[in-house]
N, C-alpha and C positions, 0 to 999 in steps of 0.2 A: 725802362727808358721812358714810356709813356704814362701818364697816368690813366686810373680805372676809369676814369670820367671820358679819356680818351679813345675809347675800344673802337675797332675801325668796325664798318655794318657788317652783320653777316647777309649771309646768301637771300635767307627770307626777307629782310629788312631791304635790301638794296632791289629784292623784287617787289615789293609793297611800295616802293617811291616811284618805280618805276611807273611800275602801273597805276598812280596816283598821280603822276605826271601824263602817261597817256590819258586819261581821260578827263584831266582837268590841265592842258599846256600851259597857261600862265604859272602855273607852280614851277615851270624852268625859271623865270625872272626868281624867285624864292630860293632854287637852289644856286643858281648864281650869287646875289646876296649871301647867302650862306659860307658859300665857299671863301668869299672874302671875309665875311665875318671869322671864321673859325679860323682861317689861315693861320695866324700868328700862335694862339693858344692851344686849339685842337686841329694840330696836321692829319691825322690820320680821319678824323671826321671829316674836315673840308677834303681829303681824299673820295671820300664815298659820297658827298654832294658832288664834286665833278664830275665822277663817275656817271652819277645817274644823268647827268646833263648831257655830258659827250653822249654816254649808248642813244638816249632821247634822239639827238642831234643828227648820229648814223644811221638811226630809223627814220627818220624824217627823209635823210638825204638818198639813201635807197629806196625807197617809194618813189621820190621826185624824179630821179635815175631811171627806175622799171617801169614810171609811166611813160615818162617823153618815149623810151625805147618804143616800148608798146606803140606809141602813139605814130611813130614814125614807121614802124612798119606798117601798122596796119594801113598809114594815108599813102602809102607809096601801091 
């Protein structure tokens, strides 16, 4: 159904963006771009650029979450 050019990331590859994105975050602007690039041609790739942008996105926002938490117990 897809082509070989298409193969979705594996488990290593979608950790090696990740963590290429944690430590360098403007590479999310990149997977974003990406994602729309590939859309049309390669679905299952611009799959595994969203991917890595959402998980990004839900670490971000969990952090943001357990700090304010922290922060509000601790000042009360």
């Amino acid at each position: 159904m897809f082509s070989s050019e298409d193969a979705p990331f594996t488990s290593g590859q979608k950790l090696a963006l990740l963590l290429a994105t944690v430590l360098f975050p403007p590479l999310l602007l990149g997977w974003a771009l990406a994602t729309l690039w590939f859309r049309e041609t390669y679905p299952q790739r611009a799959r595994g650029f969203a991917w890595v942008g959402l998980t990004f996105l839900q670490g971000v926002l969990l952090v943001v979450v357990v700090g304010v938490g922290v922060s509000l117990l601790l000042g009360r």
